[in-house]
N, C-alpha and C positions, 0 to 999 in steps of 0.2 A: 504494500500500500504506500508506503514511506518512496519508494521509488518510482512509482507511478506518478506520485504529485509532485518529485523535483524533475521527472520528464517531461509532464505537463509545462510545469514551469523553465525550464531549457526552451522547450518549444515554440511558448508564448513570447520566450524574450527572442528568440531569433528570427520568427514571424515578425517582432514590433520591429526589428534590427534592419530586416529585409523592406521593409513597408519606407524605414527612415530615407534607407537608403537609394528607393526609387529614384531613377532621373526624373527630374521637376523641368519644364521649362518654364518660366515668367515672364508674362507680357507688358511692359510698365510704355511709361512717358506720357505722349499724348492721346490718351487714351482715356475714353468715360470709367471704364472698371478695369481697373488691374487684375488679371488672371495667374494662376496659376494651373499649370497642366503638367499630371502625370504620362507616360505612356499609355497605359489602359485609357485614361480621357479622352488622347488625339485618336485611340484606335476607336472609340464609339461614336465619333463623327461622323460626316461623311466624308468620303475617299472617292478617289479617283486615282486612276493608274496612269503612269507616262513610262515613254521609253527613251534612253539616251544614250545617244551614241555623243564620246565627248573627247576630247583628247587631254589628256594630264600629264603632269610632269613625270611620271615616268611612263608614257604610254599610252594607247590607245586604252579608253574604259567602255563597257557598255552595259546596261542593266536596267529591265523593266523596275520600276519602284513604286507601293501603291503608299496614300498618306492621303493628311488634309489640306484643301492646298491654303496654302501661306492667308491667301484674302479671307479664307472662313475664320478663321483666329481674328485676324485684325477686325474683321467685320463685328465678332462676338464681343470684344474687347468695344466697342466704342470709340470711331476715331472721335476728335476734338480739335475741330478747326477754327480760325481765326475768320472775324466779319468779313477782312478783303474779299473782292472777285475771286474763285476759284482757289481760295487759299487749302484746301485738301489736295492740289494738288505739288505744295510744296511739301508734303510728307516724306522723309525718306526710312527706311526700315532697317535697323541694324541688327541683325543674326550675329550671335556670337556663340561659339562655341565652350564647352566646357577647360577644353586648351588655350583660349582668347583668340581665336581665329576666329575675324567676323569678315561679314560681304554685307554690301548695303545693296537694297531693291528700294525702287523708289515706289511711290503711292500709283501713280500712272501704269505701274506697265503689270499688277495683281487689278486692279478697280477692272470689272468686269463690261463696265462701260466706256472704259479707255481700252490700254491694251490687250487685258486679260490673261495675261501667260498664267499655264495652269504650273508655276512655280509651288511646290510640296513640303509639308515636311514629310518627309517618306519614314512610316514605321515599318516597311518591309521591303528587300530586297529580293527580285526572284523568285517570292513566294516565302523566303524565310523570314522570319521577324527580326528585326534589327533589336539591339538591348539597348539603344537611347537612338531620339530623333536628329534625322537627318536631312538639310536644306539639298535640294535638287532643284537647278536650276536648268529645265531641259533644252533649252533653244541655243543657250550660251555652246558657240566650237569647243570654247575649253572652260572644262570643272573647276576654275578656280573660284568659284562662288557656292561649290559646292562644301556647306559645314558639317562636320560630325558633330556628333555628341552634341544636340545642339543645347542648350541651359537658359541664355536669353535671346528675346527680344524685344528692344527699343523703338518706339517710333518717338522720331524726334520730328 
């Protein structure tokens, strides 16, 4: 009995251990509600698959990736724009990664009424689940705007 309840209790702490430890991303700046999203969160969105053929520093990459794209976040999030003309479309968005590798996307080219690129954060690769979100920028020749691990995003 006595080792069954410090099992239980092992368990509970390394479920709470595992839970702490989820990647988190954060949605902050100009924005009506700051968010916060776990993996599980982005995966019960909706999604949309892209494919990309892309070139990187070391080489040619390519891989179907399915996620949410970048604009459903911002959208959920509330941007927060200024009276001037058209001022939503000085938005620009800074993806950073959990390494501090960030790429900026601007408001115009995710707004589905300007450019619309279906830019992702992709939770799967190939069909495998990725273990933290991933920026996919699929139209770009080269994946340099491509972020792992992603943790924030800024809209400034």
């Amino acid at each position: 009995m006595k080792l069954t309840a410090i099992a239980l209790a092992i368990a509970a702490f390394a479920f709470s251990a595992n839970a702490q430890d989820a990647p988190t991303v954060t949605i902050s700046g100009a924005v009506q509600h700051p968010l916060t999203l776990t993996l599980s969160d982005l995966q019960k969105m909706p999604a949309v698959d892209v494919t990309v053929s892309q070139q990187t520093d070391h080489g040619p990459a390519q891989g179907r990736f399915h996620g949410v794209l970048l604009w459903t976040i911002i959208d959920k999030a509330g941007l927060v724009s200024g009276s001037e003309k058209n001022a939503y479309l000085g938005h620009t968005i800074l993806v950073s990664g959990s390494d501090k590798y960030a790429a900026a996307v601007s408001e115009g080219e995710i707004d589905p009424n300007l450019e619309g690129k279906q830019i992702i954060l992709a939770t799967a690769k190939d069909g495998a689940p990725l273990d933290k979100p991933r920026l996919v920028v699929p139209l770009d020749a080269h994946a340099s705007r491509s972020v792992h691990d992603v943790a924030t995003i800024e809209v400034k």
